[in-house]
C-alpha positions in Angstrom: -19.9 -3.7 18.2 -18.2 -6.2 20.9 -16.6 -8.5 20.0 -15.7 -11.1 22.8 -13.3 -14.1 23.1 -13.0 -16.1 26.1 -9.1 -17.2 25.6 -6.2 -17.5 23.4 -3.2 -19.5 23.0 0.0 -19.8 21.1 1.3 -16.0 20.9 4.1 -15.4 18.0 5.7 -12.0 16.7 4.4 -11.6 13.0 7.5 -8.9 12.4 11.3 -8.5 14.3 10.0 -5.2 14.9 7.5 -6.2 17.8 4.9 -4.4 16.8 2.5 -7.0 15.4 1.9 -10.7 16.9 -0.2 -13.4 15.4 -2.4 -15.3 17.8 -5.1 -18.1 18.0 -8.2 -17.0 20.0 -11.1 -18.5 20.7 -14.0 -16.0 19.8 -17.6 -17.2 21.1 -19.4 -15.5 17.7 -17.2 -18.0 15.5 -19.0 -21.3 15.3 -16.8 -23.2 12.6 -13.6 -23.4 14.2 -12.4 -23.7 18.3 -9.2 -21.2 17.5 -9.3 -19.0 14.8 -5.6 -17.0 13.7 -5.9 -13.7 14.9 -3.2 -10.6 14.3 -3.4 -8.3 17.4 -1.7 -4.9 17.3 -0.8 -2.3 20.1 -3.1 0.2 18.5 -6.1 0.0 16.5 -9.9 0.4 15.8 -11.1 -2.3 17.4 -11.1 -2.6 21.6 -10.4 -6.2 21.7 -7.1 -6.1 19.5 -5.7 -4.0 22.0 -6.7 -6.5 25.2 -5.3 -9.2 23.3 -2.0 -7.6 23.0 -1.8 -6.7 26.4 -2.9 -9.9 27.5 0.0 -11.1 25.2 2.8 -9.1 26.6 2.1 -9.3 30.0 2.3 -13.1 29.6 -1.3 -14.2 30.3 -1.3 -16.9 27.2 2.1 -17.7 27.8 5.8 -16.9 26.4 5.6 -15.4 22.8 7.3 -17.1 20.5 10.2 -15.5 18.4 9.6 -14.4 14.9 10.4 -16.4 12.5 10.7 -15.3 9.0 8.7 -17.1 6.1 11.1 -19.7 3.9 12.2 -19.2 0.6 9.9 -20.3 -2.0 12.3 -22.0 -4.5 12.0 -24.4 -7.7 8.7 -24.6 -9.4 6.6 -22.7 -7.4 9.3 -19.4 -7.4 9.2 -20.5 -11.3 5.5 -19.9 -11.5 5.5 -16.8 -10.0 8.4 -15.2 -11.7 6.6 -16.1 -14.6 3.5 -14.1 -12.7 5.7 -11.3 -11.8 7.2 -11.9 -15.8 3.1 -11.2 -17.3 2.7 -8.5 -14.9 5.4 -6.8 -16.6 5.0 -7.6 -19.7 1.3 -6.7 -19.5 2.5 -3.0 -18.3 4.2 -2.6 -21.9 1.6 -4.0 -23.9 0.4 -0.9 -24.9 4.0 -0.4 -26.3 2.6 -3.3 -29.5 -0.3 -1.4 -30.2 -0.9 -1.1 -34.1 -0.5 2.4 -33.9 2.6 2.4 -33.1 6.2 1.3 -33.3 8.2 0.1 -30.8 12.4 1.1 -30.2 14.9 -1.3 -30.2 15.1 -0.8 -26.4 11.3 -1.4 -26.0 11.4 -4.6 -28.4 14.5 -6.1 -26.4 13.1 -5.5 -23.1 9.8 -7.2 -23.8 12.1 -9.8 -25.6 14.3 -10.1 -22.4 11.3 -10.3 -20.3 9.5 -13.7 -22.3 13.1 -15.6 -21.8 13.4 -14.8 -18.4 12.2 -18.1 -17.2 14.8 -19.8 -19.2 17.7 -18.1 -18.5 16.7 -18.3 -14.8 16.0 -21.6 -13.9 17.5 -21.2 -10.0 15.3 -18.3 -9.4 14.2 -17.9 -5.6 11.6 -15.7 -3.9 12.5 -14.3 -0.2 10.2 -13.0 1.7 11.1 -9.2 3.5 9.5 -7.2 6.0 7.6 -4.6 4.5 8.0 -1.0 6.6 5.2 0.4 8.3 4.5 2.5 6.4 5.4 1.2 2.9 3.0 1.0 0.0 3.8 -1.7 -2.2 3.6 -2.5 -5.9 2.2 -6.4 -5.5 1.1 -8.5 -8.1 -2.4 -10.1 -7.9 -1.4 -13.6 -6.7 1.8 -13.0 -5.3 2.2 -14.0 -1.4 2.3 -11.1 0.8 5.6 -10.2 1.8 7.7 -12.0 -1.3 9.5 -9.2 -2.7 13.7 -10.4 -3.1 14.0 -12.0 -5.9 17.9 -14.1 -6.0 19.4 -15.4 -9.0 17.1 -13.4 -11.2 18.5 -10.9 -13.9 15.8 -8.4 -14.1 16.0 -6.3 -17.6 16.1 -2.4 -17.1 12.6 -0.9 -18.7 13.3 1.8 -21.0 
């Protein structure tokens, strides 16, 4: 399949690294929108990803911007998702409560340590960090891509 585009505009490096960039193109098969986001690599699958970056580089759709890293997410928002990164975890030791068995002291603190941690974190921050490559990450449903610092957050050891 083809896919053709007739322009693009507004070229920025997704990563300090250089080797992504995140561009609006105008694709003729896309009715909805004029410029749709598009991420454009150096290598790929698809032929036109490819164009666009060399388009890109050489300067056709102008001077790319500078990479910018995402901002902190901070207050009530890094709040909600600690407490979403908080469930994940718990959820991984639920199986530790089963009927069946009988928790440690260890187990039982560090599921106790885990429901306070909102509390006894109330400045916690998110930062977003470029991923490597090649990195496989351990994300939790919901959590923006990319968000894995956490500051001013006290993290309990897991048995």
């Amino acid at each position: 399949m083809t896919i053709k585009y007739s322009t693009a505009r507004n070229p920025q490096w997704l990563n300090a690294e250089k080797t992504q960039l995140l561009v609006e193109v105008n694709f003729g098969h896309i009715d909805f929108e004029e410029y749709s986001p598009f991420a454009a690599v150096e290598s790929g699958d698809l032929d036109h990803t490819h164009q666009i970056w060399a388009e890109c580089v050489t300067g056709k759709y102008g001077d790319i911007a500078d990479f910018v890293p995402p901002a902190d997410i901070t207050g009530s928002d890094a709040m909600a998702y600690l407490r979403l990164e908080r469930d994940r975890r718990l959820g991984d030791t639920d199986w530790w409560a089963n009927s069946d068995r009988t928790m440690t002291d260890d187990q039982t603190a560090y599921r106790e340590a885990l429901r306070n941690l909102p509390a006894n974190n109330p400045d916690a921050i998110l930062r977003w960090e470029q991923p490597p490559e090649d990195a496989v990450l351990e994300q939790t449903i919901g959590m923006p891509h990319g968000y894995t610092i956490w500051v001013n957050v006290s993290w309990p050891t897991k048995p």
